[in-house]
Backbone as JSON, one array per atom type, in Angstrom:
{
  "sequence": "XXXXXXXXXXXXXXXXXXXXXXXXXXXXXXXXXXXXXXXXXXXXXXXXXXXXXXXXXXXXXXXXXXXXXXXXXXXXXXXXXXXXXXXXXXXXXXXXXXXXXXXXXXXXXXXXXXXXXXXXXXXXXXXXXXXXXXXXXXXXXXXXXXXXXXXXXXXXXXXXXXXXXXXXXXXXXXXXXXXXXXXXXXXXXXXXXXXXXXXXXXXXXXXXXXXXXXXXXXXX",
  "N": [[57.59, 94.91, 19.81], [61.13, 95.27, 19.25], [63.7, 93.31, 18.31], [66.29, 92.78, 20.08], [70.15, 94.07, 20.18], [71.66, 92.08, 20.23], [70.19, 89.64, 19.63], [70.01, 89.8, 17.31], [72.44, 89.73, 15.81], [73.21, 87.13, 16.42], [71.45, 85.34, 15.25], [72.37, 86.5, 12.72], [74.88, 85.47, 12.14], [74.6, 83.03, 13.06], [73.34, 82.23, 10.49], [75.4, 83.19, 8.55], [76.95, 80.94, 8.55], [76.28, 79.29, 6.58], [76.96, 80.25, 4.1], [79.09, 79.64, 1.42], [82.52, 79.88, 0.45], [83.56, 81.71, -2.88], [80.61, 81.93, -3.34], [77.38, 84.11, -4.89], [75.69, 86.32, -3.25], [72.62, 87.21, -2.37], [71.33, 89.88, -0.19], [68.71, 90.77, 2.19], [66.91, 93.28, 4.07], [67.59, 94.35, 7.17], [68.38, 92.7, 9.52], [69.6, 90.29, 7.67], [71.71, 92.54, 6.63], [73.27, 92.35, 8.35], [75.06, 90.09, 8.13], [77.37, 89.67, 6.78], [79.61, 90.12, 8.51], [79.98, 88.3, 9.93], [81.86, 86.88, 8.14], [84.12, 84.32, 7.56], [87.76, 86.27, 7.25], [89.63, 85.08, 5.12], [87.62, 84.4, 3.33], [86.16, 84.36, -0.2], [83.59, 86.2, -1.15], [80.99, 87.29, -2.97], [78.25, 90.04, -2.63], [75.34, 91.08, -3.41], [73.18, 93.8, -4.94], [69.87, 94.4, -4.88], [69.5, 96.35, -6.4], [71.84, 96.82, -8.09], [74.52, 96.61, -7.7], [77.58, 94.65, -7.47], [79.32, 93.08, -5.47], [79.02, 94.18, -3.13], [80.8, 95.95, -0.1], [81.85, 96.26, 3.78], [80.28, 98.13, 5.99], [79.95, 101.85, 5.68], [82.53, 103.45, 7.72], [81.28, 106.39, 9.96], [80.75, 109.32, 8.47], [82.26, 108.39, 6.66], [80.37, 107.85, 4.4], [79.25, 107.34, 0.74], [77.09, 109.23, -0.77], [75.77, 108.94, -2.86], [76.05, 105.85, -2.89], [74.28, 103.48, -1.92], [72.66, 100.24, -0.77], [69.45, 97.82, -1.73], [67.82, 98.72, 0.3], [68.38, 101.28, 0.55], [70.28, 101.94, 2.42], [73.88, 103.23, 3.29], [76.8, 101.67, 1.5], [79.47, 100.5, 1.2], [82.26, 99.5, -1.74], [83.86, 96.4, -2.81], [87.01, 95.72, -3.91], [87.14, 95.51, -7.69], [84.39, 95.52, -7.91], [81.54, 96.04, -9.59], [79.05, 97.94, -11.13], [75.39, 98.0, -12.5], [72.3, 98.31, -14.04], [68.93, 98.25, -12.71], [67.92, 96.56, -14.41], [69.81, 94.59, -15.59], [70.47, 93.85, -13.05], [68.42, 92.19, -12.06], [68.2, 90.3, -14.14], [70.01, 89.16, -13.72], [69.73, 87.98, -11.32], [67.19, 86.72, -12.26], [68.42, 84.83, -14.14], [69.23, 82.54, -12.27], [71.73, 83.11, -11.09], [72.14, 84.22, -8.99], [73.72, 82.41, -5.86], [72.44, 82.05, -3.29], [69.81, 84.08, -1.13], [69.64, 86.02, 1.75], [66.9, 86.61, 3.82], [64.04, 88.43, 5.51], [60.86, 87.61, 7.24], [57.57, 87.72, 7.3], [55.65, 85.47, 7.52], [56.28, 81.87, 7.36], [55.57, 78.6, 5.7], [55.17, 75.44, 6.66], [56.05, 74.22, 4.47], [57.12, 75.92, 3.19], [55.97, 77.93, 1.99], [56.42, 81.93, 1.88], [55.65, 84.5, 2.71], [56.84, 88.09, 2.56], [55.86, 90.67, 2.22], [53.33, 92.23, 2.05], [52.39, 94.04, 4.53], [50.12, 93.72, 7.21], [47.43, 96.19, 7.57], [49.69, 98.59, 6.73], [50.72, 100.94, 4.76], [52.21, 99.74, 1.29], [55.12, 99.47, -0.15], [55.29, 97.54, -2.28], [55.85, 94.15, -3.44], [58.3, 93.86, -4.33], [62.07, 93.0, -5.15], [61.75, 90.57, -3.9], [60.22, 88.75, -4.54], [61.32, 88.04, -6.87], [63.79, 87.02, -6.16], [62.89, 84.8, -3.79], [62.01, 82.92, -5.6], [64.28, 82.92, -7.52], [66.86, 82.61, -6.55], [69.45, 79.68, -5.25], [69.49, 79.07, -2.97], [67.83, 79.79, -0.17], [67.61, 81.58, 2.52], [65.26, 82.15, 5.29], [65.28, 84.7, 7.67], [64.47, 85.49, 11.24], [61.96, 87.06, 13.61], [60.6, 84.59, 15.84], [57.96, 84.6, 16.93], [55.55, 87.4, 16.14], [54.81, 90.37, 17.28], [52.78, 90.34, 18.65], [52.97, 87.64, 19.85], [51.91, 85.97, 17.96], [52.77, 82.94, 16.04], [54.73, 82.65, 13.66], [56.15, 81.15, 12.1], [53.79, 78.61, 10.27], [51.37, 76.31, 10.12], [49.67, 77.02, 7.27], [50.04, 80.13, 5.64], [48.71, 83.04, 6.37], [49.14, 85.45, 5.19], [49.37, 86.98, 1.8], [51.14, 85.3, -0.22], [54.73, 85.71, -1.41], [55.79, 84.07, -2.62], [55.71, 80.42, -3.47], [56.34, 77.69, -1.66], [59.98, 78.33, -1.07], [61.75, 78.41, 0.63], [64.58, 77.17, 2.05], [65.8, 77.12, 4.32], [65.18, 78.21, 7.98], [65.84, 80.52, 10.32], [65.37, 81.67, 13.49], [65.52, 83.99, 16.67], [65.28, 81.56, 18.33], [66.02, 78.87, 17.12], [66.9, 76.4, 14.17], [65.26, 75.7, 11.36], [64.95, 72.96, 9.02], [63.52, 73.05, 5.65], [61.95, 70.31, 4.78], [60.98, 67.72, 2.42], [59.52, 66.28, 3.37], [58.26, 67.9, 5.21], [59.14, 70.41, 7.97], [62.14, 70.19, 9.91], [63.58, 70.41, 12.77], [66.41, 71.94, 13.55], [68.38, 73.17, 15.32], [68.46, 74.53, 18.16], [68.43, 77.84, 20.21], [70.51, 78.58, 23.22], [68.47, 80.39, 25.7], [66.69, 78.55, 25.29], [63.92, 75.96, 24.55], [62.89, 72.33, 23.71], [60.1, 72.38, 24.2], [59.1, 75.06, 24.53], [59.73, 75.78, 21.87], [57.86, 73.89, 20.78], [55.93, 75.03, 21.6], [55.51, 77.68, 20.71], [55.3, 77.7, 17.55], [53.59, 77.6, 15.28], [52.82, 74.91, 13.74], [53.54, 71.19, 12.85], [56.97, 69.82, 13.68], [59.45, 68.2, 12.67], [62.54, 66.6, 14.82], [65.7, 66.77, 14.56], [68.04, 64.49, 14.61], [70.59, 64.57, 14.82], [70.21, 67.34, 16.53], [71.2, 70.22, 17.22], [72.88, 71.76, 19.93], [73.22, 75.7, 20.63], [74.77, 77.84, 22.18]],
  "CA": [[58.9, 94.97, 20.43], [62.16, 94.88, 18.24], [64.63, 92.2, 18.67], [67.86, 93.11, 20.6], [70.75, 94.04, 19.13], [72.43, 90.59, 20.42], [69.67, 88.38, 18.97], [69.91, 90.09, 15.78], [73.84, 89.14, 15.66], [73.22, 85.72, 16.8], [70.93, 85.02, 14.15], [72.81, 86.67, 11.64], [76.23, 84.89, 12.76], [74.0, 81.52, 12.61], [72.93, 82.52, 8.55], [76.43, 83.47, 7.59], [77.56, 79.75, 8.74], [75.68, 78.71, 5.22], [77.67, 80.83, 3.05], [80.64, 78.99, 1.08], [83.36, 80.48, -0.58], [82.69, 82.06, -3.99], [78.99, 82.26, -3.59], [77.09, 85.03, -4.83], [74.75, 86.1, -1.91], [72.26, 88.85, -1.72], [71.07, 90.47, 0.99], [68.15, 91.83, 2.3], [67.11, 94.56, 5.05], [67.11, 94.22, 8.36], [69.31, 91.3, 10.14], [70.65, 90.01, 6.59], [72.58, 93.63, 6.45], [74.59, 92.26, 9.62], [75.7, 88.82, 7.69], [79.02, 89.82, 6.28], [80.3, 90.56, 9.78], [80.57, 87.08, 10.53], [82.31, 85.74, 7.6], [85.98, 84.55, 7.86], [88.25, 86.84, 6.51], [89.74, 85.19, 3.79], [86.28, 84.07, 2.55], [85.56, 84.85, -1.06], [82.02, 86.14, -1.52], [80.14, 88.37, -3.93], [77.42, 90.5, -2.31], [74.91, 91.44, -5.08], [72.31, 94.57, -4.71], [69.26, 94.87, -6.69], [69.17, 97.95, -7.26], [72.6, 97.65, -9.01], [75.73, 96.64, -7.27], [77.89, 93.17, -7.58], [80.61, 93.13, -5.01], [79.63, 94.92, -1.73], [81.76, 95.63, 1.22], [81.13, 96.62, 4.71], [79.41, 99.52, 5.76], [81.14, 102.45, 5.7], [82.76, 104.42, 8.7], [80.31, 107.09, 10.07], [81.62, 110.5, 7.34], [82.98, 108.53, 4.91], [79.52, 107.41, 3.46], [79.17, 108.16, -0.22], [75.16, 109.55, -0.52], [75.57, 108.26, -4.46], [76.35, 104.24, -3.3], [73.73, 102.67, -1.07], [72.08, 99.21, -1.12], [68.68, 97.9, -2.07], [67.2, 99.78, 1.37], [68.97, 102.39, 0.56], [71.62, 102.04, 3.67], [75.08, 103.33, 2.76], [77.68, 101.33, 1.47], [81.14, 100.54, 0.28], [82.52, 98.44, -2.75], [84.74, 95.78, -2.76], [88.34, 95.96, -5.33], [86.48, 94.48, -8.33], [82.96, 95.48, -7.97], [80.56, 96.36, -10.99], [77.49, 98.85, -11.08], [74.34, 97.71, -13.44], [71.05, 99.31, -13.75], [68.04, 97.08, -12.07], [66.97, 95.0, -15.12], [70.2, 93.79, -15.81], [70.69, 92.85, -11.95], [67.1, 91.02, -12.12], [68.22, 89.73, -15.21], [71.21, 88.29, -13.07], [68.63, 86.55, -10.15], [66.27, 85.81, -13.03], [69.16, 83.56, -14.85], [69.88, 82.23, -11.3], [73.14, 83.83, -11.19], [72.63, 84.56, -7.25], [73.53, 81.67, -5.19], [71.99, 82.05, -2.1], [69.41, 84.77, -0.84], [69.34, 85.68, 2.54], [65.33, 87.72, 3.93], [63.12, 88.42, 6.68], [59.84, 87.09, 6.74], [56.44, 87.89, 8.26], [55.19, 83.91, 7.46], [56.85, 81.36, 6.67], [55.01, 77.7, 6.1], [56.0, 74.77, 6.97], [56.0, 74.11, 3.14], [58.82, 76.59, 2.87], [55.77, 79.63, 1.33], [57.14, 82.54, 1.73], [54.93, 85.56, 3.0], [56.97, 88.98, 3.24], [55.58, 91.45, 1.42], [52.44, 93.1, 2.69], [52.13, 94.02, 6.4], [48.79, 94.25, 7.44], [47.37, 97.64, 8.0], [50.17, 99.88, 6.59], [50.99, 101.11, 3.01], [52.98, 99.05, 1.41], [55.45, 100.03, -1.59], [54.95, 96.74, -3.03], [56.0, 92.91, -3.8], [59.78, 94.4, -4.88], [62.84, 92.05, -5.13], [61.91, 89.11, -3.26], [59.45, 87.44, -5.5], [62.15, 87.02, -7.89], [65.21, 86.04, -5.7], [62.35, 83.74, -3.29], [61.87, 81.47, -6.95], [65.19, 81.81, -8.43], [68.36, 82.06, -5.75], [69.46, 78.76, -5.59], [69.04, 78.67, -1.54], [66.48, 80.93, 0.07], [67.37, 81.48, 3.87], [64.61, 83.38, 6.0], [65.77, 84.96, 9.03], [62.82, 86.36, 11.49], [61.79, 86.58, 15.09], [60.05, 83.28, 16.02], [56.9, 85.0, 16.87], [54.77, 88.36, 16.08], [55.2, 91.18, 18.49], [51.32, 89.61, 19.71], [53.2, 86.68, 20.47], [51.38, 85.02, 17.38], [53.44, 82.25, 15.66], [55.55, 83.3, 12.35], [55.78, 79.87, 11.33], [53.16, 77.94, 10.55], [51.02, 75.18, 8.64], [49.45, 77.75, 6.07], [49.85, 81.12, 5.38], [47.65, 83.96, 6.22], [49.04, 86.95, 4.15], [49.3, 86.82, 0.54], [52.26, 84.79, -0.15], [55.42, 86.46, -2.08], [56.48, 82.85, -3.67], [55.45, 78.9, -2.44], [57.46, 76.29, -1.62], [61.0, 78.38, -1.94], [62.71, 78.53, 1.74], [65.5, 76.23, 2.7], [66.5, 77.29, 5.75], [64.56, 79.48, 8.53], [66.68, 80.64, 11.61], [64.95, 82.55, 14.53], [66.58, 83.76, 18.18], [65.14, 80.16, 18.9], [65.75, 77.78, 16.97], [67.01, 77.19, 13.37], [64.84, 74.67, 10.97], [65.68, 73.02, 7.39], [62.37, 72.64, 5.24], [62.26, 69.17, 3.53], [59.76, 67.4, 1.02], [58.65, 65.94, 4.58], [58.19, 69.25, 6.42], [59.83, 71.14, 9.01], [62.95, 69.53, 10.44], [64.14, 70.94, 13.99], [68.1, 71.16, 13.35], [69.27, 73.9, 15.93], [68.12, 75.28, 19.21], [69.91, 78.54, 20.7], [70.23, 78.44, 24.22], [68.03, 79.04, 26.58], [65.12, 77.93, 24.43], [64.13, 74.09, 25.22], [62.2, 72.15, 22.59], [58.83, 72.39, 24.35], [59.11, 76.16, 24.29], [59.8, 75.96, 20.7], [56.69, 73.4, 20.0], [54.6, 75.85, 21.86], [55.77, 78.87, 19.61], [55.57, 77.24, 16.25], [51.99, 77.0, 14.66], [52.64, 73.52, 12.75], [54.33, 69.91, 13.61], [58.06, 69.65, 12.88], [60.42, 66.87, 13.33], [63.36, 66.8, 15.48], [66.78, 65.53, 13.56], [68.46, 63.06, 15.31], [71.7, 65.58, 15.49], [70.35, 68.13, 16.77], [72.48, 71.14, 17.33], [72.5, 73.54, 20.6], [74.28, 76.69, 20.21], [75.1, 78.65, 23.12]],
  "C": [[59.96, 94.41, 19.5], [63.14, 93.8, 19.14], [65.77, 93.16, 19.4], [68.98, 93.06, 19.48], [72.13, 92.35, 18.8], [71.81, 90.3, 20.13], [69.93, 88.8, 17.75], [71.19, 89.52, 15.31], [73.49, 87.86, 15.63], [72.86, 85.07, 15.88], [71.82, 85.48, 12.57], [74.54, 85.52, 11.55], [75.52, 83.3, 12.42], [73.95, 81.14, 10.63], [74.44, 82.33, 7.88], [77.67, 82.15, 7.81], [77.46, 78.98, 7.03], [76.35, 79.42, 4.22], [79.08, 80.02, 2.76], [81.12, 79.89, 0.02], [83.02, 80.51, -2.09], [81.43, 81.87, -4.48], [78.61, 83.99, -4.04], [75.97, 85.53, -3.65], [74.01, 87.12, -2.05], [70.96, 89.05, -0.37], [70.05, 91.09, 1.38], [68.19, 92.91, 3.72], [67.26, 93.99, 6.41], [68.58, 93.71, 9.27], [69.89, 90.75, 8.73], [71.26, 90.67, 6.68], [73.71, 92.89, 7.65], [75.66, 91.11, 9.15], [77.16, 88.79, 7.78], [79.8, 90.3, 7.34], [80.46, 89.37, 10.26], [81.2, 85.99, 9.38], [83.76, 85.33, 8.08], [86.53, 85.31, 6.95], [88.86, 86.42, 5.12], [88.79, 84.0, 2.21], [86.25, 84.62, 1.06], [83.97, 85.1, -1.1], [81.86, 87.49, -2.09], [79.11, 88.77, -2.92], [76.52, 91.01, -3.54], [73.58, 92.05, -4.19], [71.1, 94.56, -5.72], [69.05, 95.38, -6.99], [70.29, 98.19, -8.12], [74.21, 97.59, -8.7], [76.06, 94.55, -7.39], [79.13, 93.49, -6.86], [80.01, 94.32, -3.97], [80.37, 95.04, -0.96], [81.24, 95.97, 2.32], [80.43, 97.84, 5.12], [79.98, 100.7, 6.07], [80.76, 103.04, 6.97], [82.07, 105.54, 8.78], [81.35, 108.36, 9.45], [82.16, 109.66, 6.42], [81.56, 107.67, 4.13], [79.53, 108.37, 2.06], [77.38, 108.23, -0.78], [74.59, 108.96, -1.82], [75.45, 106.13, -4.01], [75.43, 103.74, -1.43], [73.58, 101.34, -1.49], [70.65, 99.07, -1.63], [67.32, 98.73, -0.91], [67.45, 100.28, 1.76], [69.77, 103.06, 2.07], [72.95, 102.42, 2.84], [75.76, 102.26, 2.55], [78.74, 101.37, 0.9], [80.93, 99.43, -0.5], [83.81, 97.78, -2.43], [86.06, 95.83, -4.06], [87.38, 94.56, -6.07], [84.95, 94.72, -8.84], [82.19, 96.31, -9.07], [79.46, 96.97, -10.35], [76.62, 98.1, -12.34], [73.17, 98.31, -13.03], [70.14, 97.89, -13.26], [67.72, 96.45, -12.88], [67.93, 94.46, -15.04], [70.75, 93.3, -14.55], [69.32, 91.74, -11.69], [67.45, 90.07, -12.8], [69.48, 88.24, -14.34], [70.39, 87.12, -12.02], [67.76, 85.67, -11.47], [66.71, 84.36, -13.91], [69.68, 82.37, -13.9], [71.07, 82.38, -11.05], [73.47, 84.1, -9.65], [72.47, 82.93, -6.75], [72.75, 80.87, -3.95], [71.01, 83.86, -1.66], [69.25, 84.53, 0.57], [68.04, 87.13, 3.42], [64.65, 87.49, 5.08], [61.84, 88.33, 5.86], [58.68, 87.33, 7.66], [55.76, 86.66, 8.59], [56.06, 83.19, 6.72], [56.02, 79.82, 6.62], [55.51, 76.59, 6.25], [56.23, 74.03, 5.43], [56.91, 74.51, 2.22], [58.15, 77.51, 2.05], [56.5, 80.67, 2.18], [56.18, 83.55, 1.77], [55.5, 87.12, 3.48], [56.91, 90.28, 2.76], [54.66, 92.7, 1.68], [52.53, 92.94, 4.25], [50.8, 94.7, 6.46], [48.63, 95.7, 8.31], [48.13, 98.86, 7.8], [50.62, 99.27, 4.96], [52.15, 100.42, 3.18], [54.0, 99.49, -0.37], [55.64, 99.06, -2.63], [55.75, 95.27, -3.31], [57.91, 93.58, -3.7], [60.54, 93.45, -4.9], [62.65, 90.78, -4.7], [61.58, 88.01, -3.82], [60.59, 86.91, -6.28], [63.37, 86.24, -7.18], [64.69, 84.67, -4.71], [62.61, 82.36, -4.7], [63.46, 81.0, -7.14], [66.81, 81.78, -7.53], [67.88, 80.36, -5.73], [69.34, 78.1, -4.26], [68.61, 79.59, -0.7], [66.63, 80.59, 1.82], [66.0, 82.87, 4.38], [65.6, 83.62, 7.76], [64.68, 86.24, 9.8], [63.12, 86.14, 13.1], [60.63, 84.8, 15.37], [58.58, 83.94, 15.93], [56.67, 86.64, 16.86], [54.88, 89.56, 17.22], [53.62, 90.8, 19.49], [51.77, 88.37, 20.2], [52.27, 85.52, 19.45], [52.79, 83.95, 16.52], [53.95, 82.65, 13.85], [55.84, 82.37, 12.11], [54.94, 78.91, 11.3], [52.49, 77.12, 9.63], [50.57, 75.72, 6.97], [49.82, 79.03, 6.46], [49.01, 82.3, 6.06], [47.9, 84.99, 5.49], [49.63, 86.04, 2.8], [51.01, 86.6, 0.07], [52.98, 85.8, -1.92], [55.76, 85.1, -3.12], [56.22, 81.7, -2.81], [56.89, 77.95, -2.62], [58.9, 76.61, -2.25], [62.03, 78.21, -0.51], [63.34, 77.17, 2.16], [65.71, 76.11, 3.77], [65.55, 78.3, 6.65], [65.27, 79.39, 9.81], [65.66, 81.8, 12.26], [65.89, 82.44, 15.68], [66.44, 82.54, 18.64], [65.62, 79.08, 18.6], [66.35, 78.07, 15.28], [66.03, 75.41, 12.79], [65.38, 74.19, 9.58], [63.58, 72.6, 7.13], [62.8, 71.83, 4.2], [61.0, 68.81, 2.9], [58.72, 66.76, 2.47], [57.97, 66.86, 5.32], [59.25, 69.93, 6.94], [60.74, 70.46, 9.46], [63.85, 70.71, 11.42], [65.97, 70.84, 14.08], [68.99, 71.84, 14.67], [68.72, 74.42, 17.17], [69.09, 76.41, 19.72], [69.53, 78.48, 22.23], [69.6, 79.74, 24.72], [66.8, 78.29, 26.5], [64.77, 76.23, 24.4], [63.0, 73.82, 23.97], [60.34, 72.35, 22.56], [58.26, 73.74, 23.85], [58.95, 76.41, 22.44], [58.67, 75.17, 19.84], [55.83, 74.42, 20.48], [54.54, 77.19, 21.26], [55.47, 78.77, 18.42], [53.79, 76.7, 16.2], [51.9, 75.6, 13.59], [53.79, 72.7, 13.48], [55.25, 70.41, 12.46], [58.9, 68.19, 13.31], [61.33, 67.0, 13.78], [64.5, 66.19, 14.93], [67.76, 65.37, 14.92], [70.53, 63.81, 15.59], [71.71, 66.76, 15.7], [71.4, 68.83, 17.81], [72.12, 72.28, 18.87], [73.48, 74.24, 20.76], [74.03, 77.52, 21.1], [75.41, 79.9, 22.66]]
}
């Protein structure tokens, strides 16, 4: 069962709180694509593709897509006044120098360690590792953004792993419709609840201990 199209906002609207002016940011599929809909307008920010773009804009009006200028999962978009084309090494070349500020990705596992599992999905072809490994290591702050749990209702964060991790110990931040956490050198730290999720609910979802910070946040 897919998320709603209100949790998907919510969560993305939570993510795009972490973005500061003149960051570079990139983006992946899913719920990242919604980010840039909640910045403030006279935000500076770079969007950066890796297939090849520096300076996205929003998504274009249904007919005026151009079939030449998508993103890296190949969704249409527009460019921002300013924006540069490059071929994929020298946008790798750009994550690989740490040149992107902030990455923001969906995740199938995440540990409480801050690995980083979103790569293979069990049981279907998969077209392979692609962008993440490198922007998981080298962005300079690695949000995940996911459903809390599995469409089995299994736990998507937890003490280890089970699929074959994309990069260890790189996530800063993980926001679900529930709850959002920070990962420190201690563990898991409980920073955000969204309403109407209560903390028990959220220990009984979560496959590993976290800690609760002392200002936590609830967000209606």
């Amino acid at each position: 069962m897919g998320m709603g199209i209100d949790i998907r906002n919510r969560i993305a609207k939570r993510a795009a709180e972490e973005i500061k002016d003149g960051m570079v940011v990139n983006l992946g599929i899913g719920i990242p694509s919604l980010v840039p809909n909640y910045l403030p307008e006279q935000m500076n920010v770079i969007f950066h593709a890796e297939n090849g773009i520096t300076g996205m804009g929003p998504s274009p009006m249904k007919g005026e897509e151009d079939e030449n200028l998508c993103n890296a999962g190949g969704f249409p978009v527009t460019v921002i006044e300013g924006a540069s084309y490059c071929d994929s090494a020298i946008s790798f070349g750009m994550i690989r120098r740490g040149r992107v500020d902030m990455t923001v990705l969906g995740s199938l596992e995440v540990s409480e360690k801050g690995d980083l599992a979103n790569w293979i999905v069990p049981g279907k072809k998969v077209p392979g590792m692609g962008g993440a490994m490198e922007l998981a290591q080298k962005a300079k702050i690695v949000i995940v953004v996911m459903s809390h749990t599995d469409k089995h209702g299994k736990a998507k964060i937890v003490s280890e792993c089970s699929l074959p991790l994309t990069s260890s110990s790189c996530v800063n931040i993980i926001i679900t419709e529930m709850a959002a956490f920070q990962v420190t050198t201690e563990g898991l730290v409980l920073t955000e609840i969204f309403t109407p999720h209560t903390i028990e609910e959220i220990k009984a979802k979560t496959g590993c201990e976290f800690q609760i910070s002392d200002l936590l946040r609830i967000i209606d």
